[in-house]
C-alpha positions in Angstrom: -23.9 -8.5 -19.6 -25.6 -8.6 -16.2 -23.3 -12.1 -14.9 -19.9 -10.8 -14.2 -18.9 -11.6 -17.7 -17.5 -8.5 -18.8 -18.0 -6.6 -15.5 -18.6 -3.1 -17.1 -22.0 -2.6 -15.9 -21.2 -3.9 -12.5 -18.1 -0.8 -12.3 -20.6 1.8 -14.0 -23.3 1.3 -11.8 -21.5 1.6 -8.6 -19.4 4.9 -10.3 -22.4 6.1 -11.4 -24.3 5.9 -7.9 -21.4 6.5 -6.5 -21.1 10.3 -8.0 -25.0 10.4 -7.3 -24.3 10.3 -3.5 -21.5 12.9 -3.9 -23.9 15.0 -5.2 -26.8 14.6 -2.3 -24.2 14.4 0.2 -22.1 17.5 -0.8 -26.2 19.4 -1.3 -27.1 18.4 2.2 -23.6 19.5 3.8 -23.8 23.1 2.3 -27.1 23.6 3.8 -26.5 22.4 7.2 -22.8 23.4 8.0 -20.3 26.4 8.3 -17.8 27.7 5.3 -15.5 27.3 8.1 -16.6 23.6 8.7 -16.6 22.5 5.4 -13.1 23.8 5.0 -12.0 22.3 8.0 -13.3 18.6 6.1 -12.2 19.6 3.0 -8.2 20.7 3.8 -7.5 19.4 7.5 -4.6 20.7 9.0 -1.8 17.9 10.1 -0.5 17.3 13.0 1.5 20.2 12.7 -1.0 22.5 11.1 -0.1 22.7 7.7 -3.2 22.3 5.1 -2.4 20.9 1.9 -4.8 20.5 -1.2 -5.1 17.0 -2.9 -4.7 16.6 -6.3 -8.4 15.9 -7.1 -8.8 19.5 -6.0 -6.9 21.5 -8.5 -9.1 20.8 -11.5 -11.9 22.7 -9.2 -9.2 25.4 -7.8 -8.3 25.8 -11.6 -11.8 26.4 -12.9 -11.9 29.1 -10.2 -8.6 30.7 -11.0 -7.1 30.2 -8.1 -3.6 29.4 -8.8 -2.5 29.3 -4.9 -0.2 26.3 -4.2 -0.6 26.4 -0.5 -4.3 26.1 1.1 -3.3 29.0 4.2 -3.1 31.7 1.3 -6.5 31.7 0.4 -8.4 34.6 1.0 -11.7 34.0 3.2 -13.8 34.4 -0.4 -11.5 32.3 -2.0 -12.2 29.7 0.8 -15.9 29.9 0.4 -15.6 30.0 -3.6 -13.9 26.5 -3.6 -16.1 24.8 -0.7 -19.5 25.7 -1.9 -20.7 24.5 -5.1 -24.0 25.9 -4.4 -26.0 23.2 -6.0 -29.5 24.3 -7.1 -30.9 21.0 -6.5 -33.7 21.6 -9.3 -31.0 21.4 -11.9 -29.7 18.1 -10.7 -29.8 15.6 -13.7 -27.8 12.6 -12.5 -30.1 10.2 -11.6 -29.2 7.0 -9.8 -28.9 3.3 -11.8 -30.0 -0.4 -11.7 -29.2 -3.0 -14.1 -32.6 -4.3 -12.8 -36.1 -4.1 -14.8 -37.2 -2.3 -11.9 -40.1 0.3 -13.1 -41.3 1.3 -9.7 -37.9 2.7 -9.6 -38.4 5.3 -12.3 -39.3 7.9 -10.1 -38.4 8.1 -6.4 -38.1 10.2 -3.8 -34.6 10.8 -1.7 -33.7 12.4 1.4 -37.4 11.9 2.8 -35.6 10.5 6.3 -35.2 12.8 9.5 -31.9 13.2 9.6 -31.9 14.9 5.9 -33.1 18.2 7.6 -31.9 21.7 8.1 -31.9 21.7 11.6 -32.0 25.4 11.5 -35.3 26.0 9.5 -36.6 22.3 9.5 -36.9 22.4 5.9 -36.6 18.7 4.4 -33.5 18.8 1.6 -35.2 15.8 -0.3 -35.9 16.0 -3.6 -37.9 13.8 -6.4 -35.7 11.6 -8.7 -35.1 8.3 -10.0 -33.1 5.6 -11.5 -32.1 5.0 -14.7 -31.1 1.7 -16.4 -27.4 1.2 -15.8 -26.5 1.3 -19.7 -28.0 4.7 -19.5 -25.7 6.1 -17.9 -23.2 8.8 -18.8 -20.3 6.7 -17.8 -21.3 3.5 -19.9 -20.8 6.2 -23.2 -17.4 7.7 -21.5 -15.9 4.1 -20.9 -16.7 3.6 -24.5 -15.1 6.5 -25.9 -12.0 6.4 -23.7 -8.8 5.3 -25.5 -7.0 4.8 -22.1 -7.1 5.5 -18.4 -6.0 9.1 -18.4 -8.4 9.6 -21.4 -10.8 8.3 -19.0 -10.2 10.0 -16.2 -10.2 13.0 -18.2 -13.6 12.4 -19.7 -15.1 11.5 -16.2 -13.5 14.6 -15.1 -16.1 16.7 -17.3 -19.4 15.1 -16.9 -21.9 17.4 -15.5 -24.3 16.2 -13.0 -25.9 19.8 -12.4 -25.4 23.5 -12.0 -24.9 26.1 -8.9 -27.7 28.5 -8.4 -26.0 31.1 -10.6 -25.9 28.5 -13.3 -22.5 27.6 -13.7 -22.0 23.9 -14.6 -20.8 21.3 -12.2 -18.8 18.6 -13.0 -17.0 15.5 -11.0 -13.7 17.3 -10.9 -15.9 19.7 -9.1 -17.0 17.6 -6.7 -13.5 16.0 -6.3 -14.2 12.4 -7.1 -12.7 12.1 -10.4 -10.4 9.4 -8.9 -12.2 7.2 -7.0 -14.7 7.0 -10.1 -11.6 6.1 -12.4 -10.0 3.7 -9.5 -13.6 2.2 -9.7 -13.8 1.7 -13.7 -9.9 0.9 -14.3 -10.5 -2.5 -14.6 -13.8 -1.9 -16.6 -11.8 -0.7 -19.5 -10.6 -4.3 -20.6 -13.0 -6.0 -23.0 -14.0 -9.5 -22.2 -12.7 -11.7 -24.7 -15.6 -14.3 -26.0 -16.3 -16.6 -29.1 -19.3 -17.1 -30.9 -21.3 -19.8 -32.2 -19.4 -20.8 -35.0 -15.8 -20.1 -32.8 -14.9 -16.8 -34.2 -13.1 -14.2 -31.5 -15.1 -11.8 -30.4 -14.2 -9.0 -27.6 -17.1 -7.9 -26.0 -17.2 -4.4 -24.4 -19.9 -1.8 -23.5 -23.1 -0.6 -24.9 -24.1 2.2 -24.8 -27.9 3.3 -26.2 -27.9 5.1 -29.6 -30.9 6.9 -28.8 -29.3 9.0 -25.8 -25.5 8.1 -26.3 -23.8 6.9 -29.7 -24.7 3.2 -30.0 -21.0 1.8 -30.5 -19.1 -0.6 -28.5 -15.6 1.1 -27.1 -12.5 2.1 -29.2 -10.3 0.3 -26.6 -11.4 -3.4 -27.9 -11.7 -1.8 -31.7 -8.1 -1.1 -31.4 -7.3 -4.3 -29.6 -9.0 -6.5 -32.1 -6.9 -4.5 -35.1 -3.5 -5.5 -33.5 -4.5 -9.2 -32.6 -6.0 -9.6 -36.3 -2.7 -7.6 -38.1 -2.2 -6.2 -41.0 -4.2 -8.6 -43.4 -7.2 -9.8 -40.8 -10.6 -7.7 -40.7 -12.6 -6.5 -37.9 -16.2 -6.4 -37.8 -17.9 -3.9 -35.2 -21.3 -2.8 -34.7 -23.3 0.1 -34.8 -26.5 -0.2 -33.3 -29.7 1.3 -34.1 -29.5 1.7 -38.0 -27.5 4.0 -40.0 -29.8 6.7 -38.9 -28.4 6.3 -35.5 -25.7 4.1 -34.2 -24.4 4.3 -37.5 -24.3 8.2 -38.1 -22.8 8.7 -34.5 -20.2 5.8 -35.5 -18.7 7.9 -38.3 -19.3 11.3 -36.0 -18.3 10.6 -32.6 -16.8 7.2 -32.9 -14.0 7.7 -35.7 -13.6 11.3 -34.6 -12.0 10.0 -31.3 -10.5 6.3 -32.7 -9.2 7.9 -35.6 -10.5 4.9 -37.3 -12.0 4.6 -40.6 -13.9 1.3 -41.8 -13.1 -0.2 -45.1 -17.0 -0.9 -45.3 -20.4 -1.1 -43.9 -22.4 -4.6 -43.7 -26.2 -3.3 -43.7 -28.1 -6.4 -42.4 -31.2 -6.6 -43.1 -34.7 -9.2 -43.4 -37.5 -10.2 -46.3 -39.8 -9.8 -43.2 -38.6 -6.1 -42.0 -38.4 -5.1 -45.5 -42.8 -5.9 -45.3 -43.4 -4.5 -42.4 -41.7 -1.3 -43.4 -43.7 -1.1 -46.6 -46.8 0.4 -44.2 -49.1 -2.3 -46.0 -48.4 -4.9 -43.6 -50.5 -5.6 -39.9 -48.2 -5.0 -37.2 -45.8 -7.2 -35.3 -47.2 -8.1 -32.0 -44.7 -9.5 -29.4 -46.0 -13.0 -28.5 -48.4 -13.1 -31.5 -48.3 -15.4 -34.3 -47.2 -13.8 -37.6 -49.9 -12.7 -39.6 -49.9 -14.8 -42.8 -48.2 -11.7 -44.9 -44.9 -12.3 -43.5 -45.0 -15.4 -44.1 -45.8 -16.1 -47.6 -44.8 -14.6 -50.5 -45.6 -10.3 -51.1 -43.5 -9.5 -53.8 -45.1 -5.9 -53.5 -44.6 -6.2 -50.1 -40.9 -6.3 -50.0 -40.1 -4.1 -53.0 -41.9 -1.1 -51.0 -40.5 -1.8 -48.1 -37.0 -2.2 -50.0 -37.4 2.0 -49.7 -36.1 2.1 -46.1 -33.3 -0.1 -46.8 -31.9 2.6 -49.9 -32.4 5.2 -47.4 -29.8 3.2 -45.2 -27.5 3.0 -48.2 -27.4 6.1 -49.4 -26.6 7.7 -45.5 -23.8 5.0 -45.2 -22.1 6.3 -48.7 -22.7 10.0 -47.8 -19.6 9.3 -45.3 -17.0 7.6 -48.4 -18.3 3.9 -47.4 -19.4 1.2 -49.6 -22.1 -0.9 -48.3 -22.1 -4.6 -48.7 -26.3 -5.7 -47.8 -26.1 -8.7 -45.7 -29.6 -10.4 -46.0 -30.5 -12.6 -43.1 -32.8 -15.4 -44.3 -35.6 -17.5 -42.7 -37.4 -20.4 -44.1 -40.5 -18.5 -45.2 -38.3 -16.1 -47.7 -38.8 -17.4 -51.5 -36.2 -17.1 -53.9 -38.1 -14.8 -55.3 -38.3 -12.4 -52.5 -34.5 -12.2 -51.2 -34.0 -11.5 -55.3 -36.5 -8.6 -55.4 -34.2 -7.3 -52.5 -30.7 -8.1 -53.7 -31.6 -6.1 -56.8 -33.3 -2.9 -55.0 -30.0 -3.1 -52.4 -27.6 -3.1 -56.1 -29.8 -0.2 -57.6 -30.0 1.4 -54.6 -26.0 2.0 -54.4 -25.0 -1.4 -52.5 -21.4 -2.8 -53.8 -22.2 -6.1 -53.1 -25.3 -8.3 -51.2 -24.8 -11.7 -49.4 -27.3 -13.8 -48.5 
């Protein structure tokens, strides 16, 4: 929801461009400036000239082994182990985001001004990029998975943006910013609570793509809706993308993390997608009329096409779930037609079919 409704994508993108300048910033301070300067930023001494290390800096100081409580008993390779990440800027992977259909955005370049320079060679520390769609992002699938704020903080924590020259991976803890990216998506983590249509509840609360995350809206507002409906309500949530997608990662990532289980799957599913997966049918064109096959009666059509519907089925039941087919009807679908799939869904394994 791109109008303030929810105001996840709003928190994600600035997290997520947030720990994108991190990165340039941190890449473009190591190649201009001293161990001794960046140590200097990184642990000021007080008034009195005692360092002390924040408590964003330990996951970092951990990774390294260094176990030190007070900053003054590093060694000097200690100091220059925990200030330079040595980003290898060709391994950078975190790309900016938009919530904007913005294609010219795709691919970009950054750092192309003056002043992003080593002084000392004159070699430009820009790079080629580019921004992603904001539901892309890495943290849209973390806030999803998180179960509360120190689970997501923790899960923030690990997300690898790129790796130092010698290959070791580098994470947000590593960059210290863990924090202000949780501080930033705190108040992303409460779903919006909604209605549809007919007045039924409904808590709406991330989305993240199935085809590079796991398809599911967040645990948080699966295990909020569970306590509002009590012991004898139901809760319907969605996997997007199919059973071959959403739906595998639901039962995979999702439930491994909720420790959830569904009583049952609702497969939805069309006369007219059931044609046009037979392979016999002329394509769907956006903005096109329907060609006449979809809508009249192709009994052949549909019991063909009923194939890719099993499939769904049978990958649904390989996790312990019983599939009830939900067939969505439109004017154009005979009696005849929703019947020739109702009885392919029941021979195909489905416990029961609503139309």
């Amino acid at each position: 929801f791109n109008l303030h409704m929810t105001g996840d994508i709003h928190a994600i993108t600035a997290a997520n461009n947030l720990f994108a300048a991190a990165i340039d910033t941190r890449y473009l301070h190591e190649q201009t400036a001293s161990t001794n300067f960046l140590w200097n930023k990184l642990c000021p001494a007080d008034s009195s000239g005692r360092r002390a290390f924040e408590l964003s800096m330990r996951p970092r100081l951990d990774k390294l082994g260094i176990f030190k409580a007070a900053p003054d008993d590093l060694t000097a390779s200690e100091i220059e182990r925990f200030v330079r990440l040595d980003i290898d800027p060709d391994s950078i992977t975190w790309k900016r985001v938009t919530d904007t259909n913005d294609r010219y955005l795709r691919g970009v370049s950054v750092g192309t001004s003056p002043s992003e320079v080593n002084k000392k060679t004159g070699e430009s520390l820009g790079r080629e990029s580019g921004f992603a769609i904001t539901v892309a992002s890495e943290i849209m699938a973390v806030l999803a998975l998180a179960t509360d704020l120190s689970d997501l903080r923790a899960r923030l924590g690990r997300m690898i943006a790129c790796t130092s020259r010698a290959g070791a991976p580098l994470t947000a803890d590593d960059f210290g910013i863990t924090g202000a990216l949780t501080v930033l998506m705190m108040d992303a983590l409460m779903p919006t609570t909604m209605q549809t249509l007919e007045g039924t509840p409904a808590l709406v609360h991330c989305g993240p793509f199935a085809n590079i995350a796991h398809g599911n809206s967040s645990v948080v507002a699966d295990r909020l809706a569970l306590k509002l409906v009590g012991p004898r309500g139901y809760v319907l949530t969605e996997a997007g993308f199919g059973s071959d997608m959403g739906g595998e990662k639901f039962f995979n990532i999702k439930c491994l993390y909720s420790g959830l289980r569904p009583s049952c799957a609702v497969l939805v599913c069309t006369v007219r997608a059931l044609k046009l997966h037979s392979n016999e049918a002329p394509p769907v064109v956006p903005g096109a009329a329907l060609a006449a096959e979809y809508r009249e009666e192709r009994l052949g059509l549909v019991a063909k096409g009923a194939a890719n519907m099993i499939a769904h089925i049978q990958n649904v039941r390989k996790h312990g779930v019983q599939v009830v087919v939900a067939i969505n009807r439109f004017h154009t679908d005979t009696d005849a037609e929703v019947e020739t799939v109702a009885r392919a869904a029941r021979e195909g394994g489905a416990f029961n079919i609503k139309c």
